[in-house]
N, C-alpha and C positions, 0 to 999 in steps of 0.2 A: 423230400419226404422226411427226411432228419428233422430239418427248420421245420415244419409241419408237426412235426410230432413233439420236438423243444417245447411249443407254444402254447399246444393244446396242455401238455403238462404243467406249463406255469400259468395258466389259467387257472386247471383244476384245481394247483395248489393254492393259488390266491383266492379262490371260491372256498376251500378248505380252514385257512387261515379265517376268514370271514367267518363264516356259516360254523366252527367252533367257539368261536368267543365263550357266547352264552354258557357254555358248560364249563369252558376251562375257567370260568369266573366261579365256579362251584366249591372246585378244591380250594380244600384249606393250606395245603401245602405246594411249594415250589415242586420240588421233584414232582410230585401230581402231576403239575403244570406242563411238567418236562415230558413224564412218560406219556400219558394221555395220549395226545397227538400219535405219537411214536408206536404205540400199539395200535388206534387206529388206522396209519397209513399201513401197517400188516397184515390187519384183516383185508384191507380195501383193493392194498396190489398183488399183482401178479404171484401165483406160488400153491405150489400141489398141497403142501400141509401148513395150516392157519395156527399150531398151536404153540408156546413162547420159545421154543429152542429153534428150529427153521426160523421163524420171525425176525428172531431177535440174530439168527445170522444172517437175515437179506437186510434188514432195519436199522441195526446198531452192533455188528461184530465187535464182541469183548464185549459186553453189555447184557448177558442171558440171565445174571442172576436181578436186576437191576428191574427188569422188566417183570421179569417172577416176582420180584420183590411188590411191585407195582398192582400188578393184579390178582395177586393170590392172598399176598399177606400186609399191605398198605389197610387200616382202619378208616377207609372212608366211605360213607353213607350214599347208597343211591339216591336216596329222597327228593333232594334239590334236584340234579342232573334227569331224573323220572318228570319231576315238571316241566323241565326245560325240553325235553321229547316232546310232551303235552303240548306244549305251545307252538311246535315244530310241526308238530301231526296235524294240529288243528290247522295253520298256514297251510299246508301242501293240498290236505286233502278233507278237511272237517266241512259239514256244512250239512242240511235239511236233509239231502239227498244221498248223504254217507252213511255208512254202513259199519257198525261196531262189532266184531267176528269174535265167538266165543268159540275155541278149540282149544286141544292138546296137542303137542308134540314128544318126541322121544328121541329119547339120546344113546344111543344103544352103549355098552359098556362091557370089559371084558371085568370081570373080579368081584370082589363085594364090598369093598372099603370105599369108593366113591359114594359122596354123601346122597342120602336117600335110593340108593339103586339096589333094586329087587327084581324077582322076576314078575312080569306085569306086562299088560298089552301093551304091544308098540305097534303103531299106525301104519311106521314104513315098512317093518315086514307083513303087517295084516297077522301076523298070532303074537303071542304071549314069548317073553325073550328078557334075555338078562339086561335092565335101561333105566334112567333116570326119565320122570315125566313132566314137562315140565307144561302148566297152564298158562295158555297165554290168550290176549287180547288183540286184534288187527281192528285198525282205521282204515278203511276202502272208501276211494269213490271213482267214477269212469275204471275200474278195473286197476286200480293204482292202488297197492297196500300199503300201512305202513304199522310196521308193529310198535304195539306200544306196552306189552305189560307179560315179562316171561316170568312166572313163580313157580319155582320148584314144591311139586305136589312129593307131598315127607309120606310114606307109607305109615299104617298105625305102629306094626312093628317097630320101625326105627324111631317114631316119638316115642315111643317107650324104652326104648334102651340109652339110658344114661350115659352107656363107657361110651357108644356108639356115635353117639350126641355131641360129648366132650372133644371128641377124638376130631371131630369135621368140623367144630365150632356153630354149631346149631344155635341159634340164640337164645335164650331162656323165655321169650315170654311165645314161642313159636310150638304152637302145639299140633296133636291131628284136627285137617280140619280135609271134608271131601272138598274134591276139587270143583263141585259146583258151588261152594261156599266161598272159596279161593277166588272164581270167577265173578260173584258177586259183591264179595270185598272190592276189588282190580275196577269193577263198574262204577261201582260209588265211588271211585277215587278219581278214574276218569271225569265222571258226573260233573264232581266237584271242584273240579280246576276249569270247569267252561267248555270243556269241546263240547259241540256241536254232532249231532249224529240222529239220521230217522228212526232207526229200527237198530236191534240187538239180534243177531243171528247166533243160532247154534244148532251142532248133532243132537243127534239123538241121544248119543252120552253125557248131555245134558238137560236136552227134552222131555226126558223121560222123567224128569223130577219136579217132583210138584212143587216141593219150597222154592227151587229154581224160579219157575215161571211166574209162583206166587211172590216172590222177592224184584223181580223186574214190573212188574204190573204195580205194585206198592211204589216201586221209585217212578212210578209214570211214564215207564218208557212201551213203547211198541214192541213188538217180537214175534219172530216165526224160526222153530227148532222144528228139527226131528222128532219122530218117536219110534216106539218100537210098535209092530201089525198088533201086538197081542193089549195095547194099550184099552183100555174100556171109556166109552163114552155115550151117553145120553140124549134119546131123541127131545129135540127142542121144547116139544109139546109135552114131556112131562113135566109133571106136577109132584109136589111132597102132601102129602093127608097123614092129620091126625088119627092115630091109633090108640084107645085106650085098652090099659093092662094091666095088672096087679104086678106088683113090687115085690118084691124079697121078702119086705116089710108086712107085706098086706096093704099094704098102702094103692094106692088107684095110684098109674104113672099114666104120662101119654107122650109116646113115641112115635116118631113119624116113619111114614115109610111111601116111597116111588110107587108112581102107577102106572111104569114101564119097567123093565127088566133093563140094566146095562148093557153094550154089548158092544166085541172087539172092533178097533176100526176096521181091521181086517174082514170082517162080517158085511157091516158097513157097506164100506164100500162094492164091495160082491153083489151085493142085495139091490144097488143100483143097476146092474145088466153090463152086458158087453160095450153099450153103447156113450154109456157117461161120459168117456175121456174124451176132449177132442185136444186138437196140437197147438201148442201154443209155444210162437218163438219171443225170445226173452235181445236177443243181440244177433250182433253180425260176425260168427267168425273167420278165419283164416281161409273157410271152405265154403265157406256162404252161412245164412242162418243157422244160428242153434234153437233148434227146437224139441221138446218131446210131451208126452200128452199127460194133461192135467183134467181133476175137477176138484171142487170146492164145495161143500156144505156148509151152514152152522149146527154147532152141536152144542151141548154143556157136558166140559169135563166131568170122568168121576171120579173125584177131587175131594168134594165137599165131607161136609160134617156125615159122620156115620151113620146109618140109617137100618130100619129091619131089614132082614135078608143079603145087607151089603156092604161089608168096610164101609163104603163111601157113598153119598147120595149125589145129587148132581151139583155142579161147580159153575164156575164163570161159562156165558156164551163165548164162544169163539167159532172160529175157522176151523172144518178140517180136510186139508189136502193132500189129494191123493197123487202122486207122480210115474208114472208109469215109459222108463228111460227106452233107448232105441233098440238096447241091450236086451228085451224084456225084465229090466229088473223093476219093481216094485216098492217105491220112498213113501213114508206117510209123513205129514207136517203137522203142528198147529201154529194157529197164529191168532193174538189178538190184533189185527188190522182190524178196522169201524165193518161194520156191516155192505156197505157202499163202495167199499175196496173193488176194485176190478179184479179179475183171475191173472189179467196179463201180469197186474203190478205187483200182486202175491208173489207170482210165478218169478219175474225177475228178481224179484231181492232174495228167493231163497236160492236161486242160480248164484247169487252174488259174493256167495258164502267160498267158491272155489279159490277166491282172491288171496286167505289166511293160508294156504296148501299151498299155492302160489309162493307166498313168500317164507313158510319155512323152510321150501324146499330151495331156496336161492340162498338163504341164509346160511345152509348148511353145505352147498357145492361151492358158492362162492365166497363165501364170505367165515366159512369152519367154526360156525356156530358147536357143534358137536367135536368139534376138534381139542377140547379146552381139558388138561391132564390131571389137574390139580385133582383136589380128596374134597376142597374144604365148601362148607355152604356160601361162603364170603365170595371164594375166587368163583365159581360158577355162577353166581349175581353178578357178581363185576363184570366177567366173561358176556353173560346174557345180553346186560346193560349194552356194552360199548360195541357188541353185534348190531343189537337195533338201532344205535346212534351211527353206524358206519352204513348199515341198509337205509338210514332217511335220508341220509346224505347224499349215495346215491340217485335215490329219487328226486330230492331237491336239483340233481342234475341233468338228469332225464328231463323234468320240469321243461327245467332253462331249454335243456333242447326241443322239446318239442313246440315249446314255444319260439323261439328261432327259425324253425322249420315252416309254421304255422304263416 
């Protein structure tokens, strides 16, 4: 059992040694070099607390400041080491049929001097709680996540406080920006180093925004989010008519206006009957299928340019679906998938979104993503970073195994 257990360790490390290279070729500095590894084999083994004092006494006893030094206050740039994820995530799991998972997570926190932590929803308790939040990106495919993009979403308050700023080392050109903006930066940067991916998933906490949807649809990607029941949207069949009217000026204007009235999906959907929903299973799990009941219309967002009687007139056709869980709860979606989309295939890729819940939630029992003490903006990028490069790695050996197994 011992020899068995020797072997598979110097396996892992020799898979270890390998499957680092790439990154350790990043740093500019030797120490880097050194620590790097050194802090990743502490996220990755055995040990109740992930954060650098435990660590750094299972890892390198006499070495606690060395390691701090490393990840809290060393000046090196994620930039390079964030591509070299990229090309890692694309390997493992990129490809027509993956899935690019737009969510947040949260880090809960006791105090107020950790950088950006206010009080503000936190997902793992389900209310509002004193935490850092941080937006991230996940690569899924067959149920395999692999994250690729954690950015700490800065509340407006603390962009705006100068001492507060200084104090965490906030960067200077890092201003407020929402975190559906953040999400869409993180996309185009993905985009732009080549992965590969079908569709763009997200909540409702992101759904629900129309520059959002409007910003992925402009970089030509596919997408099915959430939204919230009270969302407004337009039956297919209307139309915009000119309306002429007198101006301010005296002047003749002509203004257009719908020849439907908007109306919530939550209506909507109602207004189809008891009957609409039928069952539709997406996978196979643990217990046999997963299934619960869907339907799908086209509608046109109300989105568009302003109109008489309406903020907004009607917007892009799209999808809109209705989910209705085993729990009786009640999910609404949209999606620009083509007209010709199937329900099944809707239905499974927005199932496919559980995959990013998945792995924060591994990241932070196993792996003490949430574990990290420091104050500063630096060390908890750093922290983020070399969590998801310890979670691919991981998977790159799941991989191997299940191909072995295969």
């Amino acid at each position: 059992m011992g020899r068995a257990m020797h072997e598979h360790e110097s396996q892992w490390e020799a898979q270890f040694e390998r499957w680092m290279q790439p990154f350790l070729a990043q740093f500019g500095h030797k120490g880097q070099r050194r620590w790097a590894p050194v802090y990743l084999r502490g996220l990755i083994a055995p040990g109740e607390r992930k954060s650098v004092e435990p660590m750094a006494r299972r890892q390198c006893p006499g070495n606690k400041e060395q390691l701090h030094h490393f990840v809290a206050t060393s000046a090196w740039d994620t930039c390079d080491h964030e591509r070299v994820l990229l090309d890692k995530a694309e390997a493992l799991v990129g490809g027509r049929d993956a899935h690019l998972i737009v969510d947040d997570t949260a880090l809960v926190k006791k105090g107020t001097h950790s950088v950006g932590v206010a009080h503000q929803y936190c997902g793992q308790l389900g209310k509002n709680a004193n935490c850092q939040a941080l937006v991230s990106l996940t690569l899924a495919r067959d149920e395999m996540p692999v994250p690729v993009a954690l950015r700490l979403y800065l509340p407006k308050p603390w962009a705006e406080d100068q001492a507060r700023r200084r104090k965490c080392g906030v960067p200077e050109e890092i201003a407020f920006r929402p975190k559906w903006k953040i999400a869409l930066d993180e996309i185009e940067r993905v985009v732009a180093a080549g992965v590969t991916f079908g569709d763009v998933l997200a909540d409702g906490g992101y759904g629900v925004c129309a520059e959002f949807r409007r910003g992925l649809t402009k970089m030509g990607l596919r997408w099915a989010v959430g939204i919230s029941p009270d969302t407004h949207v337009y039956a297919m069949s209307t139309r915009l008519r000119a309306v002429a009217s007198q101006g301010a000026t005296g002047r003749p204007r002509t203004r257009r206006a719908a020849t439907a009235k908007p109306r919530s999906v939550r209506d909507v959907i109602a207004s189809l009957g008891p009957h609409a929903l039928w069952t539709v299973a997406w996978r196979r799990g643990t217990k046999g299928m997963l299934s619960a009941e869907f339907c799908a219309l086209r509608i046109r967002i109300a989105d568009g340019e302003p109109i008489i009687g309406h903020r907004h007139g009607p917007g892009d056709e799209v999808w809109l679906i209705c989910e209705r869980r085993s729990n009786g709860e009640t999910k609404y979606h949209l999606s620009n998938y083509p007209p010709d989309a199937s329900l099944e295939t809707i239905a499974a890729a927005l199932k496919a979104r559980w995959a990013c819940e998945q792995a924060h939630q591994q990241m932070k029992e196993e792996l003490g993503l949430d574990h990290f003490e420091g104050r500063s903006w630096r060390g908890l990028h750093h922290h983020a970073l070399l969590t998801m490069i310890a979670f691919a790695f991981l998977q790159h050996l799941r991989k191997l195994e299940n191909k072995a197994a295969a």
